[in-house]
N, C-alpha and C positions, 0 to 999 in steps of 0.2 A: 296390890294389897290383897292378902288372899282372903275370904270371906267363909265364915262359920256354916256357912250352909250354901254347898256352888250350886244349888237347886234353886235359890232366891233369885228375884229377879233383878235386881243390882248386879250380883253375878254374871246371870246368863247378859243385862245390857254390857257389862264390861267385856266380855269373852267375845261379842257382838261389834264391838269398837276394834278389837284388837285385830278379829279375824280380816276386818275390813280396813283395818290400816295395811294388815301383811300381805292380801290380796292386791291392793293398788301400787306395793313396791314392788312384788314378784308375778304381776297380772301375766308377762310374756311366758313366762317360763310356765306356770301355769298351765296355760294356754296348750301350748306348744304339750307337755305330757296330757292334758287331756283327749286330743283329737285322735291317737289311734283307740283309744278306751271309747271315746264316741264312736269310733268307723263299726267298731267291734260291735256294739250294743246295739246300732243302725241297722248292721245286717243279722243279726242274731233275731230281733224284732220287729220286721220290715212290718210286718201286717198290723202290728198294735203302731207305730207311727204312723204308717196311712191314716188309720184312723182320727186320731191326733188329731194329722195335718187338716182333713175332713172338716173337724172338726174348727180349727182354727181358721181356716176359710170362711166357716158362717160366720163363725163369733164380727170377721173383719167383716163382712158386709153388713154384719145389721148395724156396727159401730160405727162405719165409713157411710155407711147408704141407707141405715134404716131399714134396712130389708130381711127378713128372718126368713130362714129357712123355707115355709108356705109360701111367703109372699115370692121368694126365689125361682118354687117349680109352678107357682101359677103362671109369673108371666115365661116360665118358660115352655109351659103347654098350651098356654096364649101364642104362643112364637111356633109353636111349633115343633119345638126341638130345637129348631133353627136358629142364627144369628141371623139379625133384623137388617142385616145390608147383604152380605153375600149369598145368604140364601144354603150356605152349607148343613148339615146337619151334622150336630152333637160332639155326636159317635166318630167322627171323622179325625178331631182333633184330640192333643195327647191331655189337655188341662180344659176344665169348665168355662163356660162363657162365662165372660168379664160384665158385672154390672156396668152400663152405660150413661153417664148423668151428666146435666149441664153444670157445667163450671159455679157459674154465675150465679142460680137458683139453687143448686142442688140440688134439683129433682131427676128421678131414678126414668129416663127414656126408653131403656129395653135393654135385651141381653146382644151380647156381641162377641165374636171369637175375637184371639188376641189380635190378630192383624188387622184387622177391622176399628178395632179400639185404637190403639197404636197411630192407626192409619191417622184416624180424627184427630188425636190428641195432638199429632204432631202441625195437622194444620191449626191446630188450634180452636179449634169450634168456630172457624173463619167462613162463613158461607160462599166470601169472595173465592179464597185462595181455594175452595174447593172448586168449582166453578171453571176459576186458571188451572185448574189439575185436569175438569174434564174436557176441556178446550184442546189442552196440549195431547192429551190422549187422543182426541180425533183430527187432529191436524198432524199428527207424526204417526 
């Protein structure tokens, strides 16, 4: 039903229903023409989406971990620069140290590069199974 003024907001919520019904029957096809228009716009603006991304990284730690941007390079000038197990510096690696936090409580432990994070996660925050990990590294 067309409406006397498509400026109204009855309007624009109809136009709003519609767009998102036609969206979810042709979501593929969609898709699929968007991603050379994205590759294009990616490389034309590599410098303003670093930024972005930058940006998008804090917002997820202070959401996921509570940790804002200061509370970030404190403890990482507390650290050192460094990740808190390996001992590497910063500069070494291609991505920022990963906040480090207990499962359980959620409290934020320190920064860590990705293998190091990874490394725990995968045992689990098991003190045992780490323990068997460094056993088997000195007996082999």
């Amino acid at each position: 039903m067309p409406y006397k003024n498509p400026q109204s907001k009855e309007a624009k919520e109809s136009q709003k229903r519609r767009n998102k019904k036609y969206y979810e029957k042709n979501k593929i096809e969609i898709l699929e023409k968007k991603k050379p228009v994205m590759r294009k716009y990616y490389k034309k603006n590599k410098s303003k989406w670093t930024a972005t991304t930058e940006q998008n990284v804090m917002n997820r730690r202070k959401r996921l971990y509570g940790v804002n941007s200061d509370d970030y390079y404190d403890l990482l000038e507390k650290q050192k620069y460094k990740c808190a197990i390996c001992g590497r510096h910063k500069d070494e690696f291609k991505f920022s140290l990963c906040v480090d936090h207990d499962h359980k409580t959620g409290k934020v432990r320190g920064l860590l590069c990705h293998g190091c994070n990874v490394g725990i996660g995968r045992m689990e925050d098991n003190i045992e199974s780490l323990k068997n990990a460094i056993n088997y590294l000195l007996n082999n």
